[in-house]
C-alpha positions in Angstrom: 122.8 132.2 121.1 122.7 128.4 120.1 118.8 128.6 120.7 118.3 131.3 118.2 120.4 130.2 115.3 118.5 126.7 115.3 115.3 129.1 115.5 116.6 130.9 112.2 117.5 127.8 110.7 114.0 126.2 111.5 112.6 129.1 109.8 114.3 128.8 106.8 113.4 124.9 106.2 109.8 125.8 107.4 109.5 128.7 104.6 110.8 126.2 102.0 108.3 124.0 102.8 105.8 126.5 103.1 106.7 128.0 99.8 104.9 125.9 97.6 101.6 126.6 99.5 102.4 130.5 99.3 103.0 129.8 95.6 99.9 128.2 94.9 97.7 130.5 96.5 99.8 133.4 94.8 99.2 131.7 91.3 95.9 131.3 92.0 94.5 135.1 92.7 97.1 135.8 89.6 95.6 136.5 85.9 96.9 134.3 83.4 99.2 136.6 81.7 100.9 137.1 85.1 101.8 133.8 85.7 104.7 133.1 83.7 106.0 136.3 83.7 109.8 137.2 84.2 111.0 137.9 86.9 108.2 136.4 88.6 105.5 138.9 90.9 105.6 137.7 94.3 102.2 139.5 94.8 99.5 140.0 92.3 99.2 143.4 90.7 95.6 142.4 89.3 94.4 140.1 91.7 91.1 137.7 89.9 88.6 136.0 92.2 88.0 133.3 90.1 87.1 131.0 92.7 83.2 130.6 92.3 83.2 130.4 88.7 85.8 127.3 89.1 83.6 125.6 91.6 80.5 125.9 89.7 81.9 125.2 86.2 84.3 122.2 87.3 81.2 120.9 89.5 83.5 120.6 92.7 80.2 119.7 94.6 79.9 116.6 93.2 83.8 116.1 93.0 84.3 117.0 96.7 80.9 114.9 97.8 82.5 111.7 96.6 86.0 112.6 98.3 83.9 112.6 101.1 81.8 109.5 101.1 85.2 107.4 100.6 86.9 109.1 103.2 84.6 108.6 105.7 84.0 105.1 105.0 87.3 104.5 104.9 88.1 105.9 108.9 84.7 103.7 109.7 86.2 100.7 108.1 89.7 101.7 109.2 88.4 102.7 113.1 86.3 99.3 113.3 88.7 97.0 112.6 92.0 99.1 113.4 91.2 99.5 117.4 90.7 95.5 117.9 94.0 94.9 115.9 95.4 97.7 118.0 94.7 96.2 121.3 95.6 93.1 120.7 99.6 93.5 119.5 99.1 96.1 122.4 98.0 93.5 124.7 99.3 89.8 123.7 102.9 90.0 123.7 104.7 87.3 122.2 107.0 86.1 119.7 104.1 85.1 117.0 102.5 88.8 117.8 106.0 90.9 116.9 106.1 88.8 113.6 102.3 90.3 112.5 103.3 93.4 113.6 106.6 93.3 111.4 104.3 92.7 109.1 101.8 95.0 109.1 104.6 97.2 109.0 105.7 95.7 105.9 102.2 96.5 104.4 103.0 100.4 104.5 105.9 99.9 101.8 103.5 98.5 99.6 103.0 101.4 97.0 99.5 101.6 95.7 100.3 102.4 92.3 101.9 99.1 92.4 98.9 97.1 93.9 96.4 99.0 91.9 96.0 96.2 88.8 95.8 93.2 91.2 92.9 95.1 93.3 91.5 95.7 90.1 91.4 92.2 88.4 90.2 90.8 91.9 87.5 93.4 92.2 86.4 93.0 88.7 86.4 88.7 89.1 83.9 89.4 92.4 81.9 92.4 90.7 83.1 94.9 93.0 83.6 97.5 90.2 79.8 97.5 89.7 80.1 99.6 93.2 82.9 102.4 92.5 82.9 104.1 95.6 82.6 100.9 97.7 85.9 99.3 95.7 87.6 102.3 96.4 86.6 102.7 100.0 87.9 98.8 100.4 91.2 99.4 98.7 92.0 102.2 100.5 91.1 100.6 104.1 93.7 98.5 103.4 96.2 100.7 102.7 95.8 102.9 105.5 95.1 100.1 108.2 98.4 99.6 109.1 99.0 103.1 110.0 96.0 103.3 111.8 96.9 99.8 113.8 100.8 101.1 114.6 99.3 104.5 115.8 96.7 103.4 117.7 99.0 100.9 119.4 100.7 103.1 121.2 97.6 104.7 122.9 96.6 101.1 124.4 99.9 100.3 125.5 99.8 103.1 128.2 96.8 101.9 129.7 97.9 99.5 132.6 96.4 95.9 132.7 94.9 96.5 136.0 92.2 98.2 135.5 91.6 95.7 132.9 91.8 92.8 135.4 90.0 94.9 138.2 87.3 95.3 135.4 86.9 91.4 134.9 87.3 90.6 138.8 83.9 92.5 138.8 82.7 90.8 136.5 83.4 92.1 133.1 84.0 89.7 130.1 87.6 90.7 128.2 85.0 92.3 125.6 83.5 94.1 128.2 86.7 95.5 129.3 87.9 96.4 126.2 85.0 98.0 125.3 84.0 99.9 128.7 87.7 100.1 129.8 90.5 100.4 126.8 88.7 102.1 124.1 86.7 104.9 125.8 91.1 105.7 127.7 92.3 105.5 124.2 90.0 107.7 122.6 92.5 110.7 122.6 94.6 108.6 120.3 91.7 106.9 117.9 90.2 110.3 117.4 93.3 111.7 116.6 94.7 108.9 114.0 91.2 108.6 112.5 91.1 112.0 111.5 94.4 111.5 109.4 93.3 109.0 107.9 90.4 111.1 106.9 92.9 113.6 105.8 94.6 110.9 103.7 91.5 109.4 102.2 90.1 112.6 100.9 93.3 113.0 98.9 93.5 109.8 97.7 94.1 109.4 93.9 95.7 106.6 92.8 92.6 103.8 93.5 89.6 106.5 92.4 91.7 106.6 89.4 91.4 103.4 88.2 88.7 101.7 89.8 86.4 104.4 89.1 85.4 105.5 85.2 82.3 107.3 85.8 82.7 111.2 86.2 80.3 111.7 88.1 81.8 109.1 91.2 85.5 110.5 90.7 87.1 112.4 93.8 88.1 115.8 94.0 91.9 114.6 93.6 90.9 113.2 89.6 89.0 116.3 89.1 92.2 118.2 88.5 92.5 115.9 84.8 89.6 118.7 84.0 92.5 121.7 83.5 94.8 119.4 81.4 94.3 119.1 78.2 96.4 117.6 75.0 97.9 120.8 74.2 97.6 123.0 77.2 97.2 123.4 80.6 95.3 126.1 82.6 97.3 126.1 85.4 95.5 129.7 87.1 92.3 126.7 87.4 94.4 124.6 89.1 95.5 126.3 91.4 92.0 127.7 91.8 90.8 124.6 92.7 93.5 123.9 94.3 92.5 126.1 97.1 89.2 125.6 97.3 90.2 122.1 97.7 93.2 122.5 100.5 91.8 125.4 102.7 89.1 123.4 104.4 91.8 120.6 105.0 94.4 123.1 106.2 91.7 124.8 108.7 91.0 121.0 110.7 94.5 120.9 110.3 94.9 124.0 112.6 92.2 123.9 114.7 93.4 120.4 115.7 97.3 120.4 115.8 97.8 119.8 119.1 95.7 117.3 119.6 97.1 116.1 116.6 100.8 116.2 117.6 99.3 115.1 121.5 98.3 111.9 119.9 101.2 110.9 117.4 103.8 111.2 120.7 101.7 109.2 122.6 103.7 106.6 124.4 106.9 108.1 123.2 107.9 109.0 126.8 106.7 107.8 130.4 
């Protein structure tokens, strides 16, 4: 009996959370004169397909091309230099190691709105902003770098040393074995963390915002400005777009959850 009350109550919280989704789906097969109607239609009684109009009008191509050239230079940048820092607090244990990580940990509760005038006086001082994308790309490495270095810390610390050592008793330099050895064991959990990352650097806002003022670089995460206007708001287009933009994120999503949830418990038992 205890196992199916916290069943029932776990599927209250997850339809609460999963409301909003429902919602903005919902809104946007709605008409406009349906939205804000009272009491609210919880399914529409004139559904609209609005959906290619809104892509080619609001140019989502373009939008959706640049949210993808930052994201994946981001997971490069963030992969490249993320697995070496990984291995390393992984590896060297000591008390000068615990004191970076702390602080790489520390780096996460930086908010980005709040480090987003700094990065942009630097970048402008070093002519970075002549390169949108690139300044954003940066910025936004460094944000998610320390969430890419905790996760991917975890993965190297179940690999034993000895095969390490057994590697480099045959001959293998420590690069060697880190690349031939630890990396190609660990690349359950890289994979995994570098697609969230993706996942968080094609939403991200905050730096294409304001290190970016030409249209045609912004990310599909500024594009929703385009439905908000001084008076009004279309809010049937955003959730329009909307959509378009969270369905392809919410199929990886599914196809990879369990790798996905595999990798983030990784190390938590043994």
């Amino acid at each position: 009996m205890k196992r199916y009350v916290l069943f029932v109550v776990a599927l209250c919280f997850l339809a609460i959370y999963l409301f909003p989704l429902y919602w903005m789906y919902l809104t946007a097969f709605k008409p406009s004169s349906e939205t804000f109607t009272y009491p609210p239609t919880f399914w529409p009684t004139h559904p609209q397909f609005n959906f290619v109009q809104t892509f080619i009008d609001k140019k989502m191509d373009v939008y959706l091309w640049n949210s993808m050239v930052i994201a994946v230079g981001t997971t490069i940048i963030a992969a490249l230099i993320g697995t070496g820092c990984a291995y390393a607090l992984a590896r060297v244990r000591s008390l000068g190691m615990d004191i970076v990580l702390f602080l790489v940990l520390m780096m996460q509760v930086l908010p980005p709105s709040l480090m987003a005038t700094p990065i942009f006086v630097l970048f402008n001082q070093v002519g970075l902003i002549a390169t949108p994308r690139f300044a954003v790309v940066l910025a936004q490495s460094a944000k998610v770098l320390p969430l890419f270095i905790v996760l991917c810390r975890t993965s190297f610390m179940q690999i034993p040393k000895e095969l390490e050592e057994a590697a480099r008793v045959d001959g293998a330099s420590r690069l060697g074995a880190f690349l031939r050895i630890a990396v190609p064991l660990a690349r359950n959990g890289i994979l995994v963390t570098s697609v969230l990352i993706f996942l968080q650097s094609f939403g991200e806002y905050v730096y294409s915002r304001s290190l970016i003022s030409q249209e045609d670089l912004q990310t599909a995460t500024v594009g929703l400005m385009n439905f908000m206007g001084p008076n009004t708001t279309d809010w049937n287009g955003i959730m329009t777009y909307a959509v378009i933009y969270v369905t392809p994120i919410l199929i990886v999503f599914m196809l990879l959850q369990r790798k996905i949830v595999s990798g983030l418990t990784a190390g938590a038992l043994k």
